[in-house]
N, C-alpha and C positions, 0 to 999 in steps of 0.2 A: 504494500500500500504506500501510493506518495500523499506528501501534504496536501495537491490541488484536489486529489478525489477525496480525503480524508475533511479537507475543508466543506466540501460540493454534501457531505454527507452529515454535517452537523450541523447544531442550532447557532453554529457561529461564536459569536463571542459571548455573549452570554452563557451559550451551554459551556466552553471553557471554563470560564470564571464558577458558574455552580461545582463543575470540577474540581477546580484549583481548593475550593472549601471545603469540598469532600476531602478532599486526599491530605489534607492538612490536619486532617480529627487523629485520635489516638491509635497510637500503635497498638499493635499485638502484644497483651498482659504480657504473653509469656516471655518473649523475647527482648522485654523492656529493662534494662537495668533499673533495678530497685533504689528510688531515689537519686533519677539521673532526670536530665530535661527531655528524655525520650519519650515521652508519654504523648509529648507534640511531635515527634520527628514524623520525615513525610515517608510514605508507605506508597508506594504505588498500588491505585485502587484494584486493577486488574489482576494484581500478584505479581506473583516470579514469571519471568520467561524463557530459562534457560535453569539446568541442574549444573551442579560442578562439583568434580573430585578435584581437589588438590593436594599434590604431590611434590615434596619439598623438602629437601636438606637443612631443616630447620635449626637444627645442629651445629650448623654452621654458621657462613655469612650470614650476618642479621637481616641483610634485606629482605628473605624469604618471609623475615618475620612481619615485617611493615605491611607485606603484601597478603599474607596471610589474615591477618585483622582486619586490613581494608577487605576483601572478599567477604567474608564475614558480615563485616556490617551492611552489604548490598544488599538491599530486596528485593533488586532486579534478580537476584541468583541465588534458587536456593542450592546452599552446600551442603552435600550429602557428606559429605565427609575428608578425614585429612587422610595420608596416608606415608606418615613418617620415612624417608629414606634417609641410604646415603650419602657421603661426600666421595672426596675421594679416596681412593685406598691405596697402600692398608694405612697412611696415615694422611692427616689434614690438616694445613695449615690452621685452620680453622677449630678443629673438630679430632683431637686428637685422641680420640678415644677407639677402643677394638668395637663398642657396640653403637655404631653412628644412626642407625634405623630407630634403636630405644630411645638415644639421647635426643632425636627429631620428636619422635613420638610423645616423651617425656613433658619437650617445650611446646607440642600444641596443646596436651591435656590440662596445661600452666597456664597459658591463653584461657582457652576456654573457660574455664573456671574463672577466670579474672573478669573475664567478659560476661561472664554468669547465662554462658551458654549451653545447656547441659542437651542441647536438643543435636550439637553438630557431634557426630560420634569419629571416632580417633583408632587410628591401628597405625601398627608397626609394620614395616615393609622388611626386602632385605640386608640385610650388615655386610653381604655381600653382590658383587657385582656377578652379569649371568659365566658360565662359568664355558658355554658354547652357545650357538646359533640356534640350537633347537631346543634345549631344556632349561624351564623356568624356573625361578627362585620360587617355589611354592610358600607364598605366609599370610597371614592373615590379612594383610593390605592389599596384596593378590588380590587373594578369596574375592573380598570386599568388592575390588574395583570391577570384576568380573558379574557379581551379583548382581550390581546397579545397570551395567550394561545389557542388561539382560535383561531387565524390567519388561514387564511388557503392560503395564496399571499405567501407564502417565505417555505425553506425547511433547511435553518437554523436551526439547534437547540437551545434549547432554555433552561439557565440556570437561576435558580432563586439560587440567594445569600443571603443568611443571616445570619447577623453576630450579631444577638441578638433575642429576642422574634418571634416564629411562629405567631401570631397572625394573619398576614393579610395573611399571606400564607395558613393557616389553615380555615382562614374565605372564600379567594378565592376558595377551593377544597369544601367547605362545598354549595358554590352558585353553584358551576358549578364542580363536580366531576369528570367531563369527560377531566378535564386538568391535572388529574395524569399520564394520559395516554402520556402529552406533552410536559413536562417539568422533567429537573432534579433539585433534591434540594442540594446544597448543602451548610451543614451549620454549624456553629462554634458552638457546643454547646455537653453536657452532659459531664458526669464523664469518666474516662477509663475504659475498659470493662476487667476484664467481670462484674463487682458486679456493677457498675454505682454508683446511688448517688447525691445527693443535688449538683449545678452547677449554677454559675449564669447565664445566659441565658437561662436553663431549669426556674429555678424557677419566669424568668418575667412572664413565662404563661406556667406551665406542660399540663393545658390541650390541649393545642396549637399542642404540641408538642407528646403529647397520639394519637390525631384526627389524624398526618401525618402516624405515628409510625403504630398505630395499627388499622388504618379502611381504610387509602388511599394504593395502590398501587405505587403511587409515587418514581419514583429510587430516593432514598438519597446518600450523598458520605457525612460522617459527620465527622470534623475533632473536636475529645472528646481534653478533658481539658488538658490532656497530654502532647497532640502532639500542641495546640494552647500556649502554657506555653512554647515554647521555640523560639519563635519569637520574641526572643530579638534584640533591636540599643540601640546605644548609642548615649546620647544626643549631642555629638560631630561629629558624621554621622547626626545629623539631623540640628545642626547647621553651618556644612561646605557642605550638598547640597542638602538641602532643605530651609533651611532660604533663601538664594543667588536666591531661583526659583522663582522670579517676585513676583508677587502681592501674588499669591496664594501658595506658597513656604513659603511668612513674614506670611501671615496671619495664618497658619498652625504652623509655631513655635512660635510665640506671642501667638496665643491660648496653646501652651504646654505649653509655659510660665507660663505662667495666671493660668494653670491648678496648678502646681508645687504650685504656691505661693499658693493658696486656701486652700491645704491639709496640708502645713509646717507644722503648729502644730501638725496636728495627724500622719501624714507619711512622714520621707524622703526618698523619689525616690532613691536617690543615684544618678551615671551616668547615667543610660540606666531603657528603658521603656519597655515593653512588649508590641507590636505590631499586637495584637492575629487573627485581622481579616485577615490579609494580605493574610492568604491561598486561599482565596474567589478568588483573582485574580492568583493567581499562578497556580491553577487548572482548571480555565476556560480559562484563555487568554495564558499562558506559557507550553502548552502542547505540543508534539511531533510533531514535524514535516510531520514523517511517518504515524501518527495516531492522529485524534483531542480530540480523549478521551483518550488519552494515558498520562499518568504520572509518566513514568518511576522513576524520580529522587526524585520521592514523594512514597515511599513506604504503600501500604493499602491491609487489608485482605478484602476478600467477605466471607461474611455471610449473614446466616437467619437475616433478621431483627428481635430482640429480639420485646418481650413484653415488652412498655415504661409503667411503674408503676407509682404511683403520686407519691412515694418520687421519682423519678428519675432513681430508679436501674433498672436492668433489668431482663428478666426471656428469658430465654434460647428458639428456637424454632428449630425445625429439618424440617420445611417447609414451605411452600410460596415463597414471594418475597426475594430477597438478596438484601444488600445494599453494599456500600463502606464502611469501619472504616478504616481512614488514623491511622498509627505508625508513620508517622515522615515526614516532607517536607522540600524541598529542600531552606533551609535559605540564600542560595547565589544566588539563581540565581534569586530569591526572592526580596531580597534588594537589589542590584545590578542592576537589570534591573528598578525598581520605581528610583531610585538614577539617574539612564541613562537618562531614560526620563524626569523625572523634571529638567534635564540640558537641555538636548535634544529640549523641549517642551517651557521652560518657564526662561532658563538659560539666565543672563547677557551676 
């Protein structure tokens, strides 16, 4: 649907405006934090439009985390679930621990709870990377992700997010193939095209990432290192409105905190942080009004899905499946609307 027939089909502006008051009444008891300004935040009258698993090395780099809460708090998307993975292996700049699936898992069930969301449910994925091309890390993040894809009660679509290692997604398509058919992926990782290239998230698990590329059908929409590198805040947006968002606003910049002080000696940060998973939500939950797969203000080519090589590059194809490859997303409407809502949702 575009806006002139969408227009040609209402009471115009008044019927908007009656809208605009509707959708402005109380949120959902359930999901309202208790004694927050939520009770006004805006809901869209229609509901969700779209399901999403997201799948995240929480464990690690913090941005995963930013962008995990932002998703969360969209009502455009209901989240069915997180599904804790890993980093990279066996160890992590980041994330230096043997069990990096529990310690993701660990920090969304910490979210959650902060967020006083008991409705979004949380598993653990695998601690390791697949181990060949045809057999899957069988775990309960699997299980999971394979479950939802399979639904056949709702006609939602349904996005899997991921903003670090394919692993449980790869492992999911590997149990049950028939969910490339049901899901889109879309997900923060590889070099800029055309030549590609070594990439952190490619290399937690290239095979992961060869299985989706080069044997599943799966629609991908993948935002390459490029266009994830420019997802800059500044630690003074994060500490005038998100520190100030209730429980789960401190706990989000006391862990950036914490992160900073860790790295002092080998890196200083400067002001501002690279925030690279945040597209995950911007493309599934902040998309057009006219259109729910539409991303106008997020510019991306279609193409063949190339052939993913184990270093990372890629090899050209003139057939098959097309995927997304984002050039650039929309940074403001981005940070702006996570900033709205963590006032909106969790604000003093």
């Amino acid at each position: 649907m575009n806006r002139r027939t969408f227009m040609r089909g209402t009471a115009g502006a008044a019927g908007l405006s009656a809208l605009a008051v509707e959708a402005a009444g109380p949120a959902d008891a359930e999901s309202a934090p208790a004694g927050s300004a939520a009770r006004r935040a805006f809901r869209p009258p229609a509901g969700p439009r779209a399901r999403v698993i997201i799948s995240n090395d929480l464990g690690a780099d913090p941005d995963g985390l930013f962008a995990f809460v932002h998703q969360v708090m969209s009502p455009s998307t209901e989240v069915r679930m997180v599904v804790g993975a890993h980093a990279q292996l066996p160890t992590d700049p980041f994330d230096t621990g043997k069990y990096q699936a529990e310690d993701s898992h660990q920090a969304a069930v910490t979210m959650l709870r902060l967020m006083r969301r008991s409705d979004v449910k949380a598993y653990a994925g695998s601690n390791d990377a697949l181990k060949d091309a045809t057999t899957p890390r069988v775990t309960a993040g699997a299980k999971a992700i394979v479950a939802e894809a399979t639904r056949t009660d709702t006609d939602l679509p349904l996005y899997i997010t991921a903003g670090g290692t394919l692993t449980d997604v790869a492992s999911a398509y590997l149990m049950e193939p028939g969910i490339a058919g049901k899901a889109t992926l879309v997900w923060i990782g590889g070099k800029p095209y055309p030549a590609g290239g070594s990439e952190y998230n490619f290399n937690a698990d290239p095979l992961a990432a060869q299985v989706l590329f080069n044997q599943s059908s799966m629609p991908i929409w993948q935002i390459p290192s490029d266009v994830y590198s420019m997802c800059m805040v500044s630690d003074f947006e994060l500490q005038q409105y998100v520190a100030t968002a209730d429980d789960i606003g401190h706990w989000l910049w006391r862990n950036q905190l914490d992160y900073y002080q860790r790295f002092a000696k080998r890196i200083n940060f400067g002001e501002v942080y690279q925030l690279g998973d945040s597209p995950l939500v911007l493309l599934t939950a902040l998309t057009s009004p006219w259109d729910k797969s539409a991303t106008y203000s997020s510019p991306y080519d279609t193409m063949y899905a190339p052939h993913l090589n184990a270093d990372g590059t890629y090899t050209s194809r003139d057939s098959g499946r097309k995927i997304r490859v984002y050039k650039g997303v929309d940074t403001r409407l981005m940070y702006a609307d996570f900033f709205a809502k963590l006032q909106a949702l969790y604000g003093k």
